[in-house]
N, C-alpha and C positions, 0 to 999 in steps of 0.2 A: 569596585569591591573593596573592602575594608580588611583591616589586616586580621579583625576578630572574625572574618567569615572566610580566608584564608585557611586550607587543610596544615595541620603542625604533627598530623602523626605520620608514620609509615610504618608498616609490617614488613614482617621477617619469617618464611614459615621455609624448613628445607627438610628433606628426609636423613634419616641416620644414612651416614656414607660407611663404607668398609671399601679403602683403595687399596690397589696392587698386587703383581703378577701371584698366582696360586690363591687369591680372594675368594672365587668360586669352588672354590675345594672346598668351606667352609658353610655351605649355603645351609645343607642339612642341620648344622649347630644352630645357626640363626633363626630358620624355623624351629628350632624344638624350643626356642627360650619364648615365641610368642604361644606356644603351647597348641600348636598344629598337629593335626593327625592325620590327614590329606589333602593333594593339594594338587591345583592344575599348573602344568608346566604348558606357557603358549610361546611360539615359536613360527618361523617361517620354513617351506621344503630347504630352499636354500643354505640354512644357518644348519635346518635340521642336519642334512648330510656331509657338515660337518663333523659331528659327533659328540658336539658340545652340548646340546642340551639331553641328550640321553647320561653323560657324562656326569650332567648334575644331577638330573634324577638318578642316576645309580648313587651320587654321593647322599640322595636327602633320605634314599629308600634305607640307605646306611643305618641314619637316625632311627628307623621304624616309623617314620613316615609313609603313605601310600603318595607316590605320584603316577597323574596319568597326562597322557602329552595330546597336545593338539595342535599341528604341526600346518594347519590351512591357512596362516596368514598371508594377506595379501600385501603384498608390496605398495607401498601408498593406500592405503586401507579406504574401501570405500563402506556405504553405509549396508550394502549385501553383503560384501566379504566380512566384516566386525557381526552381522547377524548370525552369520554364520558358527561363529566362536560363540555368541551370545547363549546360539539353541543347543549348541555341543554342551557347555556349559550346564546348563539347563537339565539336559536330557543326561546327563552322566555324574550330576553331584548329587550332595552340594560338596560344595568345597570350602575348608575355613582357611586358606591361602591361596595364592598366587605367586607363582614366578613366571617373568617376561624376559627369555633370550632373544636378544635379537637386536633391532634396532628402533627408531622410534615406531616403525610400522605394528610391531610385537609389541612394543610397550603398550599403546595407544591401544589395540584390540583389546590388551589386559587388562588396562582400564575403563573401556567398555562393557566386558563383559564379569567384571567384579562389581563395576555400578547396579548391572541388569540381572546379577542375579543376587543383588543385599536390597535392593529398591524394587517396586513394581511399576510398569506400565514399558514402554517400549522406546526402542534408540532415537525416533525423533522428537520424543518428548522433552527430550535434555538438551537437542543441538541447542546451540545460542542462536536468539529470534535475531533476526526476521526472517531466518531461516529453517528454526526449529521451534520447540513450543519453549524454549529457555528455561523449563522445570529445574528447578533443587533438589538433591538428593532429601530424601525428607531421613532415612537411613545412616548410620555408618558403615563403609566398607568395611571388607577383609583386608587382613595384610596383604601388602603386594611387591615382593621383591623384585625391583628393576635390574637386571645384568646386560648392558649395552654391548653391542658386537660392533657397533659402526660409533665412529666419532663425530656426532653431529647435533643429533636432534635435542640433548638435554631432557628427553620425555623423561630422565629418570630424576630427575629431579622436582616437574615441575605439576602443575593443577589442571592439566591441557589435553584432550584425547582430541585429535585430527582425525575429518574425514572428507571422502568428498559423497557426496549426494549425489548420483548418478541422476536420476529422475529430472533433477534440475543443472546438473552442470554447473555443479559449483563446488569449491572445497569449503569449508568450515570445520568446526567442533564444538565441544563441552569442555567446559571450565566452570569448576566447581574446588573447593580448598581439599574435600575430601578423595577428588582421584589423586593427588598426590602419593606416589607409592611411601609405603612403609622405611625399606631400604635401599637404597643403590649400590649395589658391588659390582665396582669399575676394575677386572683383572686384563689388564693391557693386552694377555696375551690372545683374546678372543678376537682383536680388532685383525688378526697379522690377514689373515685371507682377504681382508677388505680387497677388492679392486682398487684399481687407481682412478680411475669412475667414479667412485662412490664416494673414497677419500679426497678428492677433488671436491665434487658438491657439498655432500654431507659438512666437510671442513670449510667452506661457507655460508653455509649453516650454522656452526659455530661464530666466525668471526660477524655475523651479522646479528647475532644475538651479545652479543658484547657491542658492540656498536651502536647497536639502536638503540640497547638500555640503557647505554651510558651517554647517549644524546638527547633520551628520551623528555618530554615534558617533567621537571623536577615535580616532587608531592607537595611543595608548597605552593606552585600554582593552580591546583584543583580547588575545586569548593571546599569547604568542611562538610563531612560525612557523616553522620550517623554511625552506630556502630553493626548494626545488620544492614548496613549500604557499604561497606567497604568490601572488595574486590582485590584478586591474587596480583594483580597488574595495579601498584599506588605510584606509579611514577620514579623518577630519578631519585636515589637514596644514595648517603656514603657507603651503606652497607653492599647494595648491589656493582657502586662504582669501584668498590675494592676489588669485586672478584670478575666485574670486565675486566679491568687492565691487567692485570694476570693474563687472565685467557688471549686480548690481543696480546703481550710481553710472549708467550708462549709459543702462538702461531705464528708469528713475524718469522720464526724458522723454522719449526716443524713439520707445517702445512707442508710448503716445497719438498720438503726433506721426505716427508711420509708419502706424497706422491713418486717421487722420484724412485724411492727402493721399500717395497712395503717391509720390509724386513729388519728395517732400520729401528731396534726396540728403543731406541733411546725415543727419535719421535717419536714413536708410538705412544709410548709412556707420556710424552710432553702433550701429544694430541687429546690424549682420553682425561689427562688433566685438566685440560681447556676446556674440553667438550660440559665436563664436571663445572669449573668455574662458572660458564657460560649460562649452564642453567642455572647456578645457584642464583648467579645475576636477574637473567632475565626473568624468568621466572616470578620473580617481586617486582622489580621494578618496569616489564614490559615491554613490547615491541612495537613499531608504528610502520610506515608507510612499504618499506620495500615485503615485510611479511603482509601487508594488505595487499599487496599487487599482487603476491606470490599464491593465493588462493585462485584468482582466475586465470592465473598461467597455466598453473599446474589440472585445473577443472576444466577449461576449455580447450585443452592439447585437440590435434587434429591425427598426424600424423609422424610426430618426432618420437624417436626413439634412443636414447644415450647409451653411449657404452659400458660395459661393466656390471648394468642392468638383466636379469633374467628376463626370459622371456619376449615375444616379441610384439607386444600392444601399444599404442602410443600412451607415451608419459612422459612429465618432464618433472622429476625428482625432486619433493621438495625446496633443499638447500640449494639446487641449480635456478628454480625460479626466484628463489628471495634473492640473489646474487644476480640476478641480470636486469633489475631496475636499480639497484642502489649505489652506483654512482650516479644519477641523473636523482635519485631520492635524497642521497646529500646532499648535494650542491642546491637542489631549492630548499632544505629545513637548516644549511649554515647558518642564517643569516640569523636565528633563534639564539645560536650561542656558538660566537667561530672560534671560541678557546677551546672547546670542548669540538668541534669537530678536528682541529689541529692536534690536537692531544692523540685523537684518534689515530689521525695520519702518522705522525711521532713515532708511536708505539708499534705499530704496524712496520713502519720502516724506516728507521732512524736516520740512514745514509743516503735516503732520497733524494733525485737531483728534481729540486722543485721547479714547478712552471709558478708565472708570476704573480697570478690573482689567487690569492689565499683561499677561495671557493673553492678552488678549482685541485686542490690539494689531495683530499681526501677521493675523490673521483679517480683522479692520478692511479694511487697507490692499487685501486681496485680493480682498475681494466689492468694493469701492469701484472697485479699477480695472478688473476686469471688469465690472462694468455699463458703466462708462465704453466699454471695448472692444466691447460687446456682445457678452459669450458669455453660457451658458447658466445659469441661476439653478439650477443643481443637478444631481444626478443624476437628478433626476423630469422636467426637461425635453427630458431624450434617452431618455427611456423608460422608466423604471425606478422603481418605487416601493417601499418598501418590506418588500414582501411578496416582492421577490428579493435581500434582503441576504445572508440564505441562501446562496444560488450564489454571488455576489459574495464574501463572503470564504472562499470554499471555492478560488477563483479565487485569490485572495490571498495564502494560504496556500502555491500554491505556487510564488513566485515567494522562496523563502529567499533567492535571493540580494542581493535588494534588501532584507529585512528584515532582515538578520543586520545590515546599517546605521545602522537605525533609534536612535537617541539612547536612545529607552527601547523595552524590548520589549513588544511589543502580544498577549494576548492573544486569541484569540478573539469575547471578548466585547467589548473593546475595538476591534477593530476595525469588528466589525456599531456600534457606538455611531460609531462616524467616520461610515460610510455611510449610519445612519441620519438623520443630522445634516446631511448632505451632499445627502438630495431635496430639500430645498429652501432657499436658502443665502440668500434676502431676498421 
């Protein structure tokens, strides 16, 4: 390839932010400046019985706004539970806004069902093939104000609604420029009830979206694009590599910290800044291999259940599954660019007593602070052994769009060798 067929541009697209504690007190203004009259507030039981999100709808009804709440999201959203919001939706607007309390589970139904009720036709229309029919909004949405309650997912920042497909046992989603919410208002003080559960995974979550974008395949290694072929994921950019290293600089103490005492606002504050970073990051410039494993962890659970978690179904939490292949995912896409995975390790843990092979660095740092967090020693402690690597990178396989990412390309065999490396990680 030639350097004239070489890609020279990258995009930049992020939502207006409004950070910091008493933010959400504010929502009501914000809707009235996009010239809203009613609006659906979606939420999870959980979050709901908190009081937070009646909180803000009392604040937007302030405005003379009407809001009405829909309080059924599902925890890890599947493609029944997001319909469900879709037909509520449906059956009780319209609505010319949206607010999503909650976490990415809320966020992602929000942008579900704001796609499904400004578009026509139905939620498998939009999954990304070869899982779903890959349609384009042909539409623009409504506003949709992100307010994250967990520090994790970046849905408020990014073009991404996750689900899983029951029928097939798989997780996937939609990715389109337009689910991008409107606004993100990140008020620290929503995260304090998080579990230590959640703040554990979720905050691997994060550091793995900084990670992977700032390892990612750079945008001058892709082809040159068209301009209705470019896509929310362009690879490794200075712009996204600015606000990884932040969000790792961030987490390198918070995480711990936020774990250890939730109550501790300064992490707090430091966490939902990262979480912010994170997506602005990734968000543009993409995610590869350990969020490709993390679709069929998380879709083909049997019977694990996490703590901190409602409810008692098998699930293995997003951020907990992107987190239990990526050391065994570093260590084989180092060899892409080992400045840039040290960098990584660096920033993460400045004072690290390193082991000798420079591969072997960034792997280190990530089983070290997950014990420290208490998540799971592998993929063999949420179920899975061996003997279904199998399925799992069949899973993997189709999630190209997080792999076409990846620093170096994994085959096949390469991959089953991640996941096998990955049942048990100490």
């Amino acid at each position: 390839m030639t350097s004239a067929e070489h890609e020279t541009i990258f995009t930049y697209g992020a939502p207006a932010l409004k950070y910091g504690s008493f933010s959400s007190d504010e929502i009501g203004y914000d809707l009235s400046q996009f010239g809203a009259r009613r609006v659906l507030v979606v939420t999870d039981p959980v979050v709901a019985a908190t009081g937070w999100p009646e909180r803000i709808a009392e604040g937007i009804r302030g405005y003379g706004i009407a809001a009405e709440t829909f309080d059924g999201v599902h925890v890890e959203p599947t493609d029944v539970s997001m319909q469900k919001a879709v037909d509520f939706a449906r059956g009780t607007g319209p609505y010319d806004a949206f607010v999503a309390v909650g976490g990415g589970s809320s966020i992602d139904t929000a942008k579900a069902a704001n796609l499904l009720t400004s578009n026509d036709g139905e939620l498998m229309d939009y999954v990304n093939a070869p899982v779903g029919g890959g349609r384009a909004p042909a539409n623009p949405l409504k506003p949709l104000v992100a307010v994250p309650t967990t520090t994790g997912t970046g849905s408020e920042s990014t073009t991404v609604c996750v689900l899983d497909v029951l029928s097939l046992r798989v997780k996937s989603g939609i990715s389109h420029l337009r689910l991008r919410p409107t606004l993100a208002v990140v008020d620290p003080r929503l995260t304090v009830s998080q579990p230590a559960g959640v703040t554990a995974a979720s905050g691997m979550d994060i550091l793995c979206h900084a990670a992977e974008s700032y390892t990612a395949k750079p945008y001058t290694e892709f082809g040159r694009k068209r301009p209705e072929e470019r896509v929310p994921y362009c690879g490794a950019n200075p712009l996204a590599d600015m606000f990884a290293e932040k969000s790792l600089q961030l987490l390198s103490w918070a995480l711990p910290a936020a774990v250890r005492d939730g109550e501790d606002m300064a992490a707090r504050e430091a966490m939902a800044l990262a979480a912010t970073f994170g997506g602005l990051g990734f968000g543009n410039a993409g995610v590869h291999i350990p969020h490709a494993n993390a679709y069929p962890i998380a879709g083909q659970v049997r019977d694990f259940h996490p703590d901190g978690y409602p409810g008692d179904e098998a699930m293995v939490p997003h951020g907990m599954a992107v987190s239990l292949t990526a050391p065994a995912a570093f260590r084989f896409t180092f060899a892409a660019n080992p400045e840039r995975h040290e960098r990584v390790a660096r920033l993460l843990a400045p004072d690290f007593e390193w082991p000798g092979d420079l591969a072997d660095h960034l792997p280190a740092v990530l089983t070290t602070l997950m014990r420290e967090i208490g998540l799971p020693a592998g993929i063999g402690a949420v179920g899975y052994a061996e003997s279904d690597v199998d399925s799992l990178v069949e899973g993997t396989l189709k999630q190209q769009r997080l792999l076409a990412t990846a620093p170096r390309e994994p085959s096949e065999e390469d991959l089953a060798g991640i996941l096998r490396d990955s049942v048990q990680l100490w």
